[in-house]
N, CA, C and O atoms as CSV, one atom per row, in Angstrom:
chain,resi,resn,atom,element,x,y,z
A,1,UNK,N,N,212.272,-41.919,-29.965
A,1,UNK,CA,C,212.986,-40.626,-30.056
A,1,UNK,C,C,213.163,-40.220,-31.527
A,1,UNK,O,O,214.148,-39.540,-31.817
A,2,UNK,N,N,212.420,-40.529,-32.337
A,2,UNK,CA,C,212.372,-40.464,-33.440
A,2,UNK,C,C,212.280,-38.269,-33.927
A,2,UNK,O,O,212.866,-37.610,-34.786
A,3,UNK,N,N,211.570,-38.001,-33.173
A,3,UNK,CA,C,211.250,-36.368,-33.220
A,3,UNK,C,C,212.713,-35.826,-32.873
A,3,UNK,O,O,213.033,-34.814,-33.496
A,4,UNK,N,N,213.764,-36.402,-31.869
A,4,UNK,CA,C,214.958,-36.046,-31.636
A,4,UNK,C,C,215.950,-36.004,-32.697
A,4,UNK,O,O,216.761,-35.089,-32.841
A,5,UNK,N,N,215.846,-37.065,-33.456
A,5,UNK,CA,C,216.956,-37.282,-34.449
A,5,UNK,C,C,216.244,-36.688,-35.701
A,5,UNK,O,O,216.960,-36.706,-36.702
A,6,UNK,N,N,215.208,-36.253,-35.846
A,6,UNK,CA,C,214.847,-35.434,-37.018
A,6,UNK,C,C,215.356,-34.086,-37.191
A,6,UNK,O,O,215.939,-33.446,-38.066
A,7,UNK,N,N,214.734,-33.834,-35.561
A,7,UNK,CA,C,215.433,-32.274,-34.981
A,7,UNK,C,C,216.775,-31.994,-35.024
A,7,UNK,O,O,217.199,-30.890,-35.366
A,8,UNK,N,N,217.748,-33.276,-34.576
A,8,UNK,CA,C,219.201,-33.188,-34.875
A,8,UNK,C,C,219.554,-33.208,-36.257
A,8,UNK,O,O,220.666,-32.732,-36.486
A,9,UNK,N,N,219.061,-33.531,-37.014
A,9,UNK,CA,C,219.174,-33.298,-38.559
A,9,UNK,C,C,219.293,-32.226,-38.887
A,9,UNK,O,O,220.291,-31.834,-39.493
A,10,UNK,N,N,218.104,-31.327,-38.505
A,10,UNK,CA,C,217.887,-29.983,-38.827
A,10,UNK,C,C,219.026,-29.000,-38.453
A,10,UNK,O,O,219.776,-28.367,-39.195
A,11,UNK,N,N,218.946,-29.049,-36.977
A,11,UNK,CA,C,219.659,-28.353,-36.090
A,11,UNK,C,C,220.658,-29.522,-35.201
A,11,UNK,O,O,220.306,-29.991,-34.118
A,12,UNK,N,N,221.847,-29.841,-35.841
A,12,UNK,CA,C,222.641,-30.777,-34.717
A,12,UNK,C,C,222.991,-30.150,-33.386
A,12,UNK,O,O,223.219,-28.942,-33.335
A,13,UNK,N,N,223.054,-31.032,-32.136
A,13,UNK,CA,C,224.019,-30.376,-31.152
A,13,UNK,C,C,222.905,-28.723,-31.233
A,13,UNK,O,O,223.385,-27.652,-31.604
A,14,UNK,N,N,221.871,-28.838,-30.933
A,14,UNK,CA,C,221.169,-27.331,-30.996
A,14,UNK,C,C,219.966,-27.376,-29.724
A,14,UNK,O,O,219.509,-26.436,-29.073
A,15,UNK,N,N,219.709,-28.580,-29.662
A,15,UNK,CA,C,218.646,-28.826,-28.749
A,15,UNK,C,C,218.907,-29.109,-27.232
A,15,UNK,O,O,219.825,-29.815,-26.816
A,16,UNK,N,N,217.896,-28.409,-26.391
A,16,UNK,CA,C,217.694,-28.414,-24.983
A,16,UNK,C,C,218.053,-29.324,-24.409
A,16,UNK,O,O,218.693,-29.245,-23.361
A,17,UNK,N,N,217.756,-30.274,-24.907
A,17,UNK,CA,C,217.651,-31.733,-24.046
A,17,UNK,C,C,219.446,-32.162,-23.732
A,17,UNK,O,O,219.696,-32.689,-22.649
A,18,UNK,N,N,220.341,-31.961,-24.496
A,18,UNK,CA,C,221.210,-32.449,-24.130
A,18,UNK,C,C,221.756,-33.666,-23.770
A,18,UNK,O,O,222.817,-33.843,-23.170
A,19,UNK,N,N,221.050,-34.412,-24.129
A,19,UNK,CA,C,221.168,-36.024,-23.928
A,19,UNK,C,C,222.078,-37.134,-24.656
A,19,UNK,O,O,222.417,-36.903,-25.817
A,20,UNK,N,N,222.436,-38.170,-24.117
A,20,UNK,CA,C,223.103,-38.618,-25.034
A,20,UNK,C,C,222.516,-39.456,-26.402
A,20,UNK,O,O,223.085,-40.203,-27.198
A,21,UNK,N,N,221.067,-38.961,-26.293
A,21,UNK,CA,C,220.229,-39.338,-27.557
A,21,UNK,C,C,220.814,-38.276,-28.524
A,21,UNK,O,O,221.442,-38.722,-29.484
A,22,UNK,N,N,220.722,-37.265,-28.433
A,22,UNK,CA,C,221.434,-36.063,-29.242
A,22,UNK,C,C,222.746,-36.151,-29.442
A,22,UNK,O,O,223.031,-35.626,-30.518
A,23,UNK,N,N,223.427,-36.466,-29.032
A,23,UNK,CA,C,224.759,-36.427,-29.142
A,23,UNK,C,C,224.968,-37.774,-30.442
A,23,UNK,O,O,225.281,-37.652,-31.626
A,24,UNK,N,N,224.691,-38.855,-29.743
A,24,UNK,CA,C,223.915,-40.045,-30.530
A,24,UNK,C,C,223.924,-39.616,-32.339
A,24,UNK,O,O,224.758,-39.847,-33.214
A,25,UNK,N,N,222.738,-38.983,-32.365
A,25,UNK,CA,C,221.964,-38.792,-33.647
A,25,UNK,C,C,222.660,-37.862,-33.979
A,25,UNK,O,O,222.357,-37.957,-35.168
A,26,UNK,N,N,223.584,-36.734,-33.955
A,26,UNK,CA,C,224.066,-36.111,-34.610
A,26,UNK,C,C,225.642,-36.551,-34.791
A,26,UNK,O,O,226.356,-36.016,-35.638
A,27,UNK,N,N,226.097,-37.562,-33.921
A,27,UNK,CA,C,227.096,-38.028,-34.631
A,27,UNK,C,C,227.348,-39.045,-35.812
A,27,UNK,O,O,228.314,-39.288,-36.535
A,28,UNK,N,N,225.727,-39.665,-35.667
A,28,UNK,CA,C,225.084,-40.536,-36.864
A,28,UNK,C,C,225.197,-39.728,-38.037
A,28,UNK,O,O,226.159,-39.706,-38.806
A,29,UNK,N,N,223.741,-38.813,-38.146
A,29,UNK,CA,C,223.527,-37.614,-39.198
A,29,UNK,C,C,224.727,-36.821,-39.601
A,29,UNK,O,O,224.614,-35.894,-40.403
């Protein structure tokens, strides 16, 4: 999921997926 947490970098909390991979990586980033 490496493309996810790049994307959450960019744009946190912005992406479709909604997952707790996103949630994840932007509370990291």
């Amino acid at each position: 999921m490496a493309v996810v947490a790049v994307a959450t970098k960019t744009r946190p909390r912005c992406l479709p997926t909604g997952g707790p991979e996103v949630e994840d990586a932007g509370g990291r980033a």
